[in-house]
N, C-alpha and C positions, 0 to 999 in steps of 0.2 A: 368366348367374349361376344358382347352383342353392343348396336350402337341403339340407345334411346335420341328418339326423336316424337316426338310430338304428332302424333296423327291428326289432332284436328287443327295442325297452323302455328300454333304457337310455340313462342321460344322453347318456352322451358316443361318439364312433364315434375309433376307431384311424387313425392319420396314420403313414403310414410314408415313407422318404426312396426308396425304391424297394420294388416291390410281391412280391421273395422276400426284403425283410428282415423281422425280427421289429418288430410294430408298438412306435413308439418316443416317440408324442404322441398324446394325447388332444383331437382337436377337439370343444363340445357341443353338444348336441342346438339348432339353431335358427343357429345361424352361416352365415351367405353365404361362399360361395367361386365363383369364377369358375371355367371349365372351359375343358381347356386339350385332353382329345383324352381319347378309351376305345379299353380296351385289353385284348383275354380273352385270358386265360393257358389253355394248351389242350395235348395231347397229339397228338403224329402221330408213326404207328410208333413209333422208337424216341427220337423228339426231344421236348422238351419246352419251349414258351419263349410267347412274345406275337405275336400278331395282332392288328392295327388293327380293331375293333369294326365299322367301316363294311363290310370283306370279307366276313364272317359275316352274312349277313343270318338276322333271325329269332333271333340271341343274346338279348335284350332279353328278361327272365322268366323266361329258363331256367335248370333247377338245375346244378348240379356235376354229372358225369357222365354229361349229355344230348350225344347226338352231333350236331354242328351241319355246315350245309353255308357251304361257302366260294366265293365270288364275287367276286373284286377287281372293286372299285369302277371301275377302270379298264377298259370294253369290250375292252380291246383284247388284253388280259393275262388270259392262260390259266392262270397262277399268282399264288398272292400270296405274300409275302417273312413270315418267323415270323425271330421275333428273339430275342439272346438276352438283353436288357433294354427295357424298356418306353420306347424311347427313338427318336426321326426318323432318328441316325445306321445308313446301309445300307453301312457298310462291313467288308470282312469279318471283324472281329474279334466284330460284334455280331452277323451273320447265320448261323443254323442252314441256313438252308434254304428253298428255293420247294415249296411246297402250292399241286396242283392243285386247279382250280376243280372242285365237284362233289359232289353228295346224301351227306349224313352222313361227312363225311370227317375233324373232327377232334371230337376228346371235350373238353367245357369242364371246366377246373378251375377259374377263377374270372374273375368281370368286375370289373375295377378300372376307377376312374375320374382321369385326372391332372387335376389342379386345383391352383389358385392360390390362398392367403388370406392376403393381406397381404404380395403380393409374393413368398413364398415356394410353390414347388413341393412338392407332396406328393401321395401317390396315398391313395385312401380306394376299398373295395369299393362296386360298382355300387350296391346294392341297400338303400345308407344317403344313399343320392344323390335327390332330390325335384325338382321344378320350383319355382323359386322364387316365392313369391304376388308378386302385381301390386304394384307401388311401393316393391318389396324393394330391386329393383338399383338406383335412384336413393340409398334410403338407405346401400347401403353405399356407394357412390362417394364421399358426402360427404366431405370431411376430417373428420366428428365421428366415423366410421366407426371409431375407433382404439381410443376412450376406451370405445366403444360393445362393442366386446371383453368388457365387465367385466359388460354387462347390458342397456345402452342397445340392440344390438343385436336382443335378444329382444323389444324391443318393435316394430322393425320386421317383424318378420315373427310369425307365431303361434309361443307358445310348444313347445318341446317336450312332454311328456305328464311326463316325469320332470326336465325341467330344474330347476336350483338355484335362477334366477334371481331367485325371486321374494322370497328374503327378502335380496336384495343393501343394501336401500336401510339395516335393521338386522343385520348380521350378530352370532350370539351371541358369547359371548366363545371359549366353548371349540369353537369350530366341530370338525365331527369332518373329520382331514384324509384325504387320499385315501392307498390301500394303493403302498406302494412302488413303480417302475416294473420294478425287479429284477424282480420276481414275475413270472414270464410268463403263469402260471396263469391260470386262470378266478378272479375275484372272485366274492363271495357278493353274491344276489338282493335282500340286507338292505340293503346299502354303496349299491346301486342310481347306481354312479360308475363302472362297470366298460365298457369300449368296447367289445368283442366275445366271444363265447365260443370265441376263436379257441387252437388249441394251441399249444403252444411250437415255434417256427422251427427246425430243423436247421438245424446250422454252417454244412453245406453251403449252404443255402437264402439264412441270412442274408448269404454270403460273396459273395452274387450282386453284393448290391446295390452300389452305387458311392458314392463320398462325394460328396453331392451338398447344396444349400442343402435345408430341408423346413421346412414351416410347422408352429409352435408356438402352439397357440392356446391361453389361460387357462380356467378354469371358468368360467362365465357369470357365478355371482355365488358368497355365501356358503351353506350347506347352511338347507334348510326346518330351523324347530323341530321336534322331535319333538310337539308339541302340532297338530300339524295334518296328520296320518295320511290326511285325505280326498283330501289331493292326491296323495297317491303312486299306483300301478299295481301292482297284483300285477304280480312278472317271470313271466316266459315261462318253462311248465312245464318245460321240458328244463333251461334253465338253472338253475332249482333245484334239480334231484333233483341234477344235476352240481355246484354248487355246496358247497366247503367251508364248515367254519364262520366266522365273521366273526372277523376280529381285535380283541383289544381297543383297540387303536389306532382301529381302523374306527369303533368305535358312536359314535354321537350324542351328542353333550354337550346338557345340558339346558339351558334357557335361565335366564341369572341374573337375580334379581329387580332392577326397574328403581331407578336410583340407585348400587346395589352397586361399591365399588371394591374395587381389587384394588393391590398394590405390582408393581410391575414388576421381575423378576428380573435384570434390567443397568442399568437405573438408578439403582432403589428407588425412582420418584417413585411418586406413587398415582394411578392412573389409575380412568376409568369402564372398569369390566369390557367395555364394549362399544366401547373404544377399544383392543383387543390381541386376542394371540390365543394360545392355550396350545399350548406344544410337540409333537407328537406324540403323546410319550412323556405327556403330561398331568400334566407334570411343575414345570414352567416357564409363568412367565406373560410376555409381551413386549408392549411398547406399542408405539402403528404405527412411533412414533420410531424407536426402537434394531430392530427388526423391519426398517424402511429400511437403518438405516444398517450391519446384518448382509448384506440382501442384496445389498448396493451393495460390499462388502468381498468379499462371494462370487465375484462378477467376478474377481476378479482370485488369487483363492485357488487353490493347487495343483491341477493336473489330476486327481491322485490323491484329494486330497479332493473335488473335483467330479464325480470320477465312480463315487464310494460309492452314490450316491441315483440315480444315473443322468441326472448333471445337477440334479438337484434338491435343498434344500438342510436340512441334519440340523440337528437340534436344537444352539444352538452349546453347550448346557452338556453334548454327548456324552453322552445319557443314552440315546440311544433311535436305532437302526437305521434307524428306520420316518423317509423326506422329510415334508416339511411339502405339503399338498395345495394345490393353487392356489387352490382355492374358499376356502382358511382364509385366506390370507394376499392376496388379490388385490384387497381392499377398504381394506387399512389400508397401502400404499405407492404412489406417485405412478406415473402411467402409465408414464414413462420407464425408471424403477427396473426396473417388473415388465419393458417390453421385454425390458431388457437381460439379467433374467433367463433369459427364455427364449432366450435367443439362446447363454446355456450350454449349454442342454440341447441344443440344436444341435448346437454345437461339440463336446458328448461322443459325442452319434451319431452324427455325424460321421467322428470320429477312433477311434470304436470299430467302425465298419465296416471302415475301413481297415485297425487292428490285424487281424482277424478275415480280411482276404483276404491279409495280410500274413504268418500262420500255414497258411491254405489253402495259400501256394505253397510255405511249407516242407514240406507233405503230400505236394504233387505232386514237389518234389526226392525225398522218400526212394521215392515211388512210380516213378520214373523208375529212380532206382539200383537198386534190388528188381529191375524189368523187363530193365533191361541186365544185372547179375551175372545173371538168369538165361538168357541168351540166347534170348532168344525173337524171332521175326518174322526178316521178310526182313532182311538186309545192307546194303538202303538204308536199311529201317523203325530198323533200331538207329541205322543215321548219323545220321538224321534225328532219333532220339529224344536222342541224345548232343549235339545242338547245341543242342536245345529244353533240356534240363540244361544246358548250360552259359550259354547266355542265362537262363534263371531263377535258377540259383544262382549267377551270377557279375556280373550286372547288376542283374537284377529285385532282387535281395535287399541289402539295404546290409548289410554285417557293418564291423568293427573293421580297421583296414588290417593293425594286427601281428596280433593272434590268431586273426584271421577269424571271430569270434564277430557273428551276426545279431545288431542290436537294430531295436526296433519301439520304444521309448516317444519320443516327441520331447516338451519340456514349454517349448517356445517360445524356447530358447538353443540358439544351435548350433553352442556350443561343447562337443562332447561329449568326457563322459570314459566309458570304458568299463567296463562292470560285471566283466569276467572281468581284464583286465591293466592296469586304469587308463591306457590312452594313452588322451592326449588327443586329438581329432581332430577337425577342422571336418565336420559334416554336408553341406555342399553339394560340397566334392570329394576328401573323404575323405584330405585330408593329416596324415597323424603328426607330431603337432606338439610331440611328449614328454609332458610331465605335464599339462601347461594348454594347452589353445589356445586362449586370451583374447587373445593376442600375437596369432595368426594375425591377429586382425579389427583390433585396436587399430592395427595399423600401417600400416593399408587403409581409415580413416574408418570403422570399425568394418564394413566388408563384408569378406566373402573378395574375396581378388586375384582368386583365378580364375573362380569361376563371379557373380560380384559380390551373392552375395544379402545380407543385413545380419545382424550378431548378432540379435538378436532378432526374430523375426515369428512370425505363428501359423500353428498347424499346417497351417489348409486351405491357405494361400500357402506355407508349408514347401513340400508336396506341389508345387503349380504348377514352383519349378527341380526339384526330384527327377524328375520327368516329363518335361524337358528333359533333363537331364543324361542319365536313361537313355536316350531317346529316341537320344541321338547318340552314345551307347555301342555302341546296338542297330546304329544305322548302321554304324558303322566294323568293326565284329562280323559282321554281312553280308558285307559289302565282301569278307570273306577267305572268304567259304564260296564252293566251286564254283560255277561259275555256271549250271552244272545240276542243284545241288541249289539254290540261292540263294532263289529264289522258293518252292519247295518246303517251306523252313525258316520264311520268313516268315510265310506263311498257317497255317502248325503250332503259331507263338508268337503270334499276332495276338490271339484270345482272352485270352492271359494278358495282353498288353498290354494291351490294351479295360478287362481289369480294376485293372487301373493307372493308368487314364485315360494312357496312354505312346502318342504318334501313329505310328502306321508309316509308313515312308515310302510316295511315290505311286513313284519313281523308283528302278530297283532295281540302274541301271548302277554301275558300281565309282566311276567320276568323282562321280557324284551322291552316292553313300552317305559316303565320305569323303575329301574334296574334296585334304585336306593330304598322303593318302597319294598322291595324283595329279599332286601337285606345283603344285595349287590353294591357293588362300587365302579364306578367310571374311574381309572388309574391312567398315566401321561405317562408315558417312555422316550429317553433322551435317546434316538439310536442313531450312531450317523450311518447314513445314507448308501455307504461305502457295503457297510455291514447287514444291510436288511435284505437281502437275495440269502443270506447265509442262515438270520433268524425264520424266515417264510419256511427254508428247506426244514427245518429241522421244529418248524411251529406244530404237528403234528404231536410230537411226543410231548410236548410239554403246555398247549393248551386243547383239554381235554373236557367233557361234561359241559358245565355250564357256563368254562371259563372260557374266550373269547377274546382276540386276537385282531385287530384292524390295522391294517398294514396301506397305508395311502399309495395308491398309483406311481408310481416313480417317474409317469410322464404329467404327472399332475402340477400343474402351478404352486407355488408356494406363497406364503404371504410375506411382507416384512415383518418385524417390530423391534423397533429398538432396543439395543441392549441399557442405552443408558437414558431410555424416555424420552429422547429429544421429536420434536413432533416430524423433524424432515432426517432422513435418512442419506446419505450422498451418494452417488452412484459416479466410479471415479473411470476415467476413462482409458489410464493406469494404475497398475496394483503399489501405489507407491500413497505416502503419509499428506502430500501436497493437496491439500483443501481450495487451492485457489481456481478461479472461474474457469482456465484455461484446460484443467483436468479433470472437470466437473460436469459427466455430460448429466446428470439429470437430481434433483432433489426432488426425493419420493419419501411419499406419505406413509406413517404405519397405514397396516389393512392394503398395502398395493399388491399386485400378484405379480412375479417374476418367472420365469421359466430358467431354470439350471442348464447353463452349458456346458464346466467343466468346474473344476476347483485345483486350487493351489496351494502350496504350500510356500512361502518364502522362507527362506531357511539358512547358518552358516553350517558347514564344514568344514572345522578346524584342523581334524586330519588329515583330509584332504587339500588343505591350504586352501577351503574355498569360501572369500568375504561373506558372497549375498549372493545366490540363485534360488531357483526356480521347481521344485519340483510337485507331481502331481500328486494331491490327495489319496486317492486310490493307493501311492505305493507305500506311505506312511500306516508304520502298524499302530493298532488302536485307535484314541481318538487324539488328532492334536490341539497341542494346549500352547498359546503364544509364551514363552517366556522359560519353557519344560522342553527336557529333553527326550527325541523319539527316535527311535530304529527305521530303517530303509528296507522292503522286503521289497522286491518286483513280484506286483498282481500277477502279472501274465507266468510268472515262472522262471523269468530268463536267468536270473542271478545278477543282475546289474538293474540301475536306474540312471539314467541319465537327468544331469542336472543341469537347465538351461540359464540364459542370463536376464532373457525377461518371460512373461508368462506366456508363451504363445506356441502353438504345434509346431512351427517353424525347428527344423533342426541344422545342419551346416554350420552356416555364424552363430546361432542363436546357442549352440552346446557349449558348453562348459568342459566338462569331462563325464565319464559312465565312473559308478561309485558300486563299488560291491555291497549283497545284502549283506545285512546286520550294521554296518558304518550308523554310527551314532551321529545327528544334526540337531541343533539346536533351533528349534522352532520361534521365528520373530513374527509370523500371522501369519492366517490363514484366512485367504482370498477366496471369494467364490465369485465365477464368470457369471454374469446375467445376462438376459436378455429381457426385453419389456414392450409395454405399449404405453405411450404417457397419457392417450387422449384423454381429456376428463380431469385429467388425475389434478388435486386440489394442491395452489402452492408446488407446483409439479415442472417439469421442463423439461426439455428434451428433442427428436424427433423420433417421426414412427419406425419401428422396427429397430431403435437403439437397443447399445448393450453396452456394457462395463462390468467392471468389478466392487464388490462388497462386502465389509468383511463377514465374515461367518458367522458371527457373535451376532448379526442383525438378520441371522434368516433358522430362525429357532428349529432345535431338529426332537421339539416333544409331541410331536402329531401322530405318534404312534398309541393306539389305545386298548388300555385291554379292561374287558368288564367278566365281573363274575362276583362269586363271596368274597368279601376283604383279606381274609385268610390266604385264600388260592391265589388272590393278584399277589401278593407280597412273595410268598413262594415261589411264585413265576417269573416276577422279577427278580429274584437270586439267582434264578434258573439262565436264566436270560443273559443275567452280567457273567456269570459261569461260562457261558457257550460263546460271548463273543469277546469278553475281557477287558470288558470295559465298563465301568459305571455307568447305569440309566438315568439315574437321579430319577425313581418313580417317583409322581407325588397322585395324590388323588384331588379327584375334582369333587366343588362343592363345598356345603360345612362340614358335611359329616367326614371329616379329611380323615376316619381310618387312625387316629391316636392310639388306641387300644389294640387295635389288629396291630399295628405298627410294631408297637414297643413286642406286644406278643409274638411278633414275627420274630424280631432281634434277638429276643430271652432265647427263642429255641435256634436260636442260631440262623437265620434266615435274615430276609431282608436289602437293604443296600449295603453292598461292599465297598470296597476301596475299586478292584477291578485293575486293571494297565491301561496307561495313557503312553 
C-alpha cells in the first residue's frame, strides 16, 4: 500500500487510465492505493515509450531529463524490452524495442506509478507516491474502507496539508465546486483543488492510451470555510506566477448563518441550508434528496449529455457550463449513488479515448494515401504500405455498409442508423438492413444472427465483439496476402491493432488464419464444465492432424446470455424462483463477465422422503436437465452425497441427510454461484465484489471449439458425446453450417447422439 499525496501543495494528484493520456480523475491528497508495478517513460535514440522502473537502477529522485543507466533485472539479459504502453503484454504490437544494458543510456521523461484504488487500475506520477504510515494498510482493507472515500479515510492515515476533509462532518451550503475537467489548463493557487501543473496532452499523446477500467476517486470531504485561512498552504511559487485567475464558479461561498433555511429549487420543500448544495452556476439551491435523485437519473442520461462535463454532472436547471465538484456534492448522496457516479466518469474516459484513436487512424488513412500517390519508397515498402491501408481503412474502421461513411459515436443500441444516408444497419456485422434495423435483432431474441451480440449493451463490451469481429477479418485478410509478404504485413499493422485492443494471430499458415477458405470449419461444443478435465485428458486420441481442439481456461470469466433474450439477466441473492427487489442483488446485461464459484443442483428425493435440497453439480451424472430425471455418483469417490437444505458449504444445520450413489433425484434447476463486478455495467446494479445465483440456462457452456475438415469435426463430435455421455449439441459456426458434412456424418452413422442426461 502507499499514500498519494500531492508533491507540489495541492489537494488532490491526477489519475490517468494510461500514462500518455491527458489526466482524467482527481484522486486526494491522503487516499491509499495499492501498487501494482513503476514504470519510466524515457527516450532512446529515436524511440520513445516505458521501461519497468526495476531495469533502471538509480531512477528513484531523478528529474526529467536526467540520463539514467539500464540494467535488466534479469542477470542474464544484456537488454531490457521499452514498450509502447505501460502494460506486461511483450508482444509485438506493444514492443519498440531492446535497450542495451549500460551507463547513461536512456533520457527520463517521467516516472509513473500503476496502482490500484478500489479495484480499479490507474497510473498517477512517481513523485505523488509516499510510503504509506504504519496501520494504514490494515484500515484500507477494511470493508468500511468504501464509505471511508468521503473522509473516514483521512483519518487513517495523516492528513494532507491542503486536504478538504476536515470540514466534511458540516459542509456549507454553497460549497464552492471544483473547475470543469474540460479545462486541461493549470488551475489557479486560490481553487487550491487543482491535481498537477501539468500541460495540456497532444492528440497524439492521448491517442496512446487504451480504454482501459481506471480508478475514480471522490474529494475527501466538503471545501474548509473561508473563516479559517490558518489551515491552508501558500501554493508553490511557480504555480502561481503561472496561474490564471480564478473563476467565479471557483471562489468560496461563505458560510450561512446556523438555523438558515433555504427552499429547494425542484422540490420547493424548505430545507436547512446545510442540507443542499448550490449549483455551480450559484444559481440554484438542491436538497440532498432531489440532488440523489438527479444523480441517480444521470446514470442512465444520454452520452452526449454525460459527456458535456466530462462525466460530471451540470446544473440540471442548464444555467451554467461549469460540473458540480465532488467535494460539493459527496456529503449529501448515499455511498452507492455517488459510486455509481463515478463510474460515469469512467465510462466517458473511456469511450472518449477510444473515439480519439478511432480519428488518429483516420489520420494515418489519409497519411498513407498522401505516401502512396506520392510514390515514394521501395516496391515492396509501397506493397506493404498499401495492405497496412487497406487493413485500417477497410477493417480497423467500421464505416456505413452503403455509403461507406466512418462513425465512431455508439450510445448503447446497435441498431444503427446512419448520419450521411440513413441506412439502417446492425453494428456487430454491419448488415443493411434498409431504414430500421430493430427487425435485425427482434427476430433473433433481440441479438444479431451472426456475430450474436444483443441490442443493447455498453460501450466497453460493444468494443469486446468489435475486437473479435475484426480480429477474424484481420485473419481471413492475411490468409490472401503472399506468403512472403504475409508475416511482413502483420508486424507493420500489429501496433495499430495493440491499439484496438484487436489480437494478432500466433499462427500465420493459410489453414490457421482462415480455416472456411481451407475447406475447414469452426464447430461449438456444448460441454458442461464438470466434464472438460476428463475430455483435455483424453483430447489427445481423438483430435488429431489438423483437427483442433480449444478448451477455454476454466479460471476464465464467462459471459452472460440469456436463455430467453431478455436484455437484463437477474442475479438472485438466493437460489430460489422469487424475482422481487429484496433477492435481487444485481440485474446484468447480456455480454457481462462473471467468474464461477460453485453450482447447484436443486433437486427432490422421493426415496429418500426428501421435498427440496441442495446438491452439488459436480456429483450429478451427465448433464442436468430441470424437469428430468438424474443419478447421484460422489466426484470424490466416497459413495455418498450429501444433501443440503439451502445452497451453501455450510454443513451441521444446513445437512439434510447423505444419499447413496445411484439414488435417483428429480432435477427442479440448476443454479450456478457467481461472482461479479458491476462497475460500468449498463442498466446494471449491485455492489463491488458481489455475488449470487443464476440459472445455468443463462451462462451458455458452447465455448468449446473445434476446427478442422467438416468431416473430422462431426466424427469428433460423436467421439466426444461417446467419451463423456452426453450430448454436445455441435453446431458449426457461419453460413457454411456443414448441411452436407452433417447429413453425411449421420448416414455413416456419426454425428450427434441422444448421449445421457
Amino acid at each position: 500500500m502507499a499514500l498519494v499525496k500531492n508533491a507540489d501543495g495541492y489537494d488532490e494528484v491526477a489519475a490517468r487510465v494510461k500514462p500518455s493520456a491527458a489526466a482524467a480523475w482527481d484522486l486526494p491528497g491522503g487516499s491509499l492505493v495499492e501498487l501494482v508495478d513503476e514504470w519510466t517513460e524515457c527516450k532512446y535514440k529515436k524511440l520513445r515509450g516505458f521501461i519497468k522502473a526495476k531495469n533502471l537502477p538509480g531512477v528513484a529522485g531523478k528529474a526529467p531529463g536526467s540520463m539514467l543507466d539500464v540494467k535488466d533485472s534479469f542477470k542474464a539479459n544484456k537488454e531490457t524490452c521499452m514498450r509502447r504502453h505501460a502494460e506486461q503484454d511483450s508482444s509485438k504490437g506493444n514492443v519498440l524495442g531492446y535497450v542495451p544494458n549500460g551507463p547513461s543510456i536512456v533520457e527520463l521523461v517521467e516516472s509513473w506509478v500503476e496502482c490500484k484504488w478500489r479495484g480499479h487500475k490507474t497510473f498517477v506520477k512517481a513523485r505523488h507516491i509516499q510510503p504509506a504510515p504504519e496501520g494504514a494498510v490494515a484500515a484500507a482493507a477494511a470493508p468500511a474502507a468504501a464509505p471511508a472515500a468521503r473522509g473516514a479515510a483521512a483519518a487513517a492515515v495523516p492528513a494532507a496539508p491542503k486536504a478538504r476533509g476536515a470540514a466534511a462532518a458540516a459542509p456549507p451550503a454553497a460549497e464552492a465546486p471544483e473547475a470543469p475537467e474540460a479545462a486541461e489548463a493549470e488551475e489557479p493557487p486560490a481553487k487550491k483543488a487543482k491535481v498537477e501543473e501539468d500541460a495540456p496532452m497532444p492528440a497524439a499523446a492521448a491517442a496512446e492510451a487504451e480504454a482501459e477500467p481506471a480508478a475514480a476517486e471522490p474529494a475527501a470531504a466538503a471545501a474548509e470555510p473561508a473563516a479559517a485561512p490558518a489551515a491552508a498552504e501558500p501554493a508553490p511559487p511557480a504555480a502561481a506566477a503561472a496561474a490564471p485567475a480564478a473563476p467565479a464558479a471557483a471562489a468560496a461561498a461563505p458560510v450561512a448563518p446556523a438555523g438558515e433555511t433555504r427552499d429547494c429549487d425542484c422540490c420547493f420543500d424548505s430545507v436547512s441550508v446545510t442540507g443542499g448544495v448550490l449549483c455551480p452556476g450559484k444559481a440554484h439551491f438542491f436538497c440532498g434528496t432531489c440532488l440523489t435523485n438527479f444523480l441517480t437519473a444521470f446514470k442512465t442520461a444520454e452520452y452526449a449529455d454525460q459527456k458535456k462535463g466530462k462525466g460530471r454532472a451540470l446544473c440540471p436547471m442548464k444555467d451554467s457550463e461549469v460540473p458540480f465538484g465532488d467535494g460539493a456534492i459527496v456529503a449529501f448522496v448515499p455511498q452507492d449513488v455517488f459510486d455509481d457516479y463515478l463510474q460515469i466518469r469512467i465510462k466517458v474516459a473511456e469511450q472518449g479515448i477510444q473515439e480519439q484513436m478511432e480519428k488518429e487512424n483516420a489520420d494515418k488513412i489519409e497519411e498513407l494515401k498522401t505516401k502512396l500517390a506520392a510514390a515514394t519508397g521501395s516496391s515492396e515498402q509501397m506493397e506493404l504500405d498499401k495492405h497496412r491501408l487497406n487493413i485500417i481503412d477497410d477493417i480497423f474502421t467500421l464505416k456505413c455498409p452503403r455509403c461507406k461513411l466512418a462513425f465512431l459515436d455508439y450510445d448503447n443500441c446497435s441498431a444503427i442508423s446512419c448520419a450521411g444516408c440513413k441506412c439502417g444497419f446492425c453494428s456487430y456485422c454491419l448488415e443493411d438492413c434498409g431504414a430500421d434495423a430493430h427487425q435485425h435483432f427482434y427476430k433473433n431474441k433481440s441479438k444479431c444472427p451472426h456475430e450474436g451480440g444483443p441490442l443493447f449493451i455498453d460501450h466497453k463490451k460493444w468494443l469486446v465483439y468489435q475486437s473479435k469481429r475484426k480480429g477474424k477479418l484481420l485473419c481471413q485478410y492475411l490468409a490472401k496476402v503472399p506468403e512472403a509478404l504475409r508475416k511482413k504485413v502483420a508486424d507493420l499493422c500489429a501496433p495499430d491493432a495493440k491499439d484496438l485492443d484487436i489480437k494478432m494471430p500466433d499462427d500465420l499458415r493459410e489453414v490457421a488464419l482462415d480455416p472456411e477458405a481451407a475447406g475447414h470449419v469452426r464447430m461449438r461444443l456444448s460441454v458442461p464444465r464438470k466434464l472438460r478435465g476428463q475430455l483435455a485428458a483424453s483430447s489427445k486420441t481423438i483430435f488429431k492432424g489438423d483437427l483442433k481442439l480449444k478448451l477455454p481456461d476454466p479460471k476464465d470469466k464467462v459471459s452472460i446470455n440469456s436463455a430467453g433474450g431478455a436484455l437484463l439477466v437477474p442475479i438472485r441473492k438466493a437460489p430460489t424462483n422469487d424475482v422481487k427487489a429484496k433477492n435481487i442483488a444485481a440485474r446484468l446485461p447480456n455480454g457481462q463477465d462473471v467468474t464461477i464459484d460453485d453450482q447447484w443442483i436443486e433437486c427432490q428425493c422421493p426415496k429418500e422422503k426428501i421435498n427440496k435440497g441442495f446438491v452439488k453439480e459436480k456429483h450429478i451424472q451427465g448433464r442436468p436437465v430441470p424437469g428430468a430425471k438424474a443419478s447421484i455418483k460422489d466426484a470424490g469417490g466416497h459413495g455418498s452425497v450429501l444433501v443440503r437444505k439451502e445452497a451453501k458449504q455450510d454443513e451441521g444445520k444446513n445437512s439434510i441427510k447423505f444419499v447413496e450413489d445411484g439414488t435417483e433425484v428429480s432435477v427442479l434447476r440448476h443454479w450456478v454461484e457467481v461472482k461479479f463486478e458491476p462497475e460500468g455495467v449498463f442498466f446494471g446494479g449491485g455492489a463491488k465484489g458481489a455475488q449470487g445465483f443464476i440459472l445455468a440456462e443463462d451462462l451458455p457452456e458452447d465455448d468449446v471449439l473445434v476446427t478442422g475438415p467438416a468431416d473430422d469435426c462431426w466424427t469428433a463430435a460423436a467421439e466426444v458425446e461417446k467419451l463423456l455421455g452426453v450430448e454436445v449439441m455441435a453446431a458449426v459456426e457461419g453460413a457454411k453450417a456443414g448441411a452436407k458434412a452433417k447429413a453425411k456424418a449421420k448416414a455413416k452413422g456419426r454425428g450427434r447422439g441422444r448421449g445421457r442426461g
